[in-house]
Each structure stands twice: as C-alpha cells, then as structure tokens.
Phi, psi and omega in degrees: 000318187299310173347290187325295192319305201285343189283331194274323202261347172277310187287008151277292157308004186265292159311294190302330185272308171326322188294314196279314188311321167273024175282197192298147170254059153234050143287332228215308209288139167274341174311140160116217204250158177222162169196109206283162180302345193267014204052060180269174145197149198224136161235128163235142157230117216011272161263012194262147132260160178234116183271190174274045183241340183101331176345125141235115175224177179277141140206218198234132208244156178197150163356292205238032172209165178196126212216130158207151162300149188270141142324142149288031178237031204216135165315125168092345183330127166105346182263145200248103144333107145252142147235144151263157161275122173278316188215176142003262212261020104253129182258151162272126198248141175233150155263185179243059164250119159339300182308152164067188210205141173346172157217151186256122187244138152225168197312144219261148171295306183241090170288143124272000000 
C-alpha cells in the first residue's frame, strides 16, 4: 500500500513539473508583442521592431531590454525610446524627454 501511494505521488508530481516546464519560454525575453494603456502596440523580434506607426526598423536589443529611434514621420520622431523588461508580462516604456514618468506596457492578448 506505502508503495502505491509513493508511485501515485511521483507520478503527480512528474504531471505538475511537465505542466510548468512546457510553457513558453518567453518569460525571461523582452521579444514579442506590448501594448501600452493608451492602445499603442510594438512587436519586437530581437532587433527588429513594428513600431505603433507600422515603421519596422533596428534597434538595440538584449534579452530583457530593448531601445530605438522613433521615425520622423512618427509621433515623437528623432527621440530615443527604452523598455525594460519588468516581469513575464510588463515593460517599463521611457522616452529620453525629461517630462513625464515611465508608462507600463503589457504584453498584448490578442494580435492580429
């Protein structure tokens, strides 16, 4: 019977660790899609960005942070954009104009 028991209980625990290990590994990554409160939205892949203007062009990219110039045919143009990554699901976005205080983005539910 202890047998059973420990056989039931590995193989629960064998399911709950399968369970965590497959989800996505873009947890750690700043790559993929954001979308600010105000419905802005950026998909980066490593150094490529879509910025919310449609622009895709490079910038400087590292795991959990990512920086670019806005186009000029763009709000803001010529001004240099960061996010960091805070968690899984939220970046902190800055411009590098003094006014104003980070904005909190977070990864978008539904792209099309």
């Amino acid at each position: 019977m202890k047998n059973t028991i420990r056989h039931v209980m590995v193989a629960g625990f064998s399911v709950v660790f399968g369970v965590v290990l497959a989800q996505p590994a873009r947890a750690d990554a700043i790559d993929g899609d954001w979308c600010s409160p105000e419905g802005k939205h950026v998909t980066i892949k490593g150094p490529s960005i879509k910025t919310p203007g449609g622009a895709t062009i490079a910038g400087s990219y590292s795991r959990h942070a990512f920086s670019y110039v806005v186009p000029p045919s763009e709000t803001g143009g010529g001004e240099t954009v960061y996010m960091t990554l805070m968690n899984e699901t939220t970046a902190q976005v800055r411009n590098d104009t003094p006014v104003g205080r980070p904005t909190i983005w977070k990864r978008c539910e539904n792209v099309s």
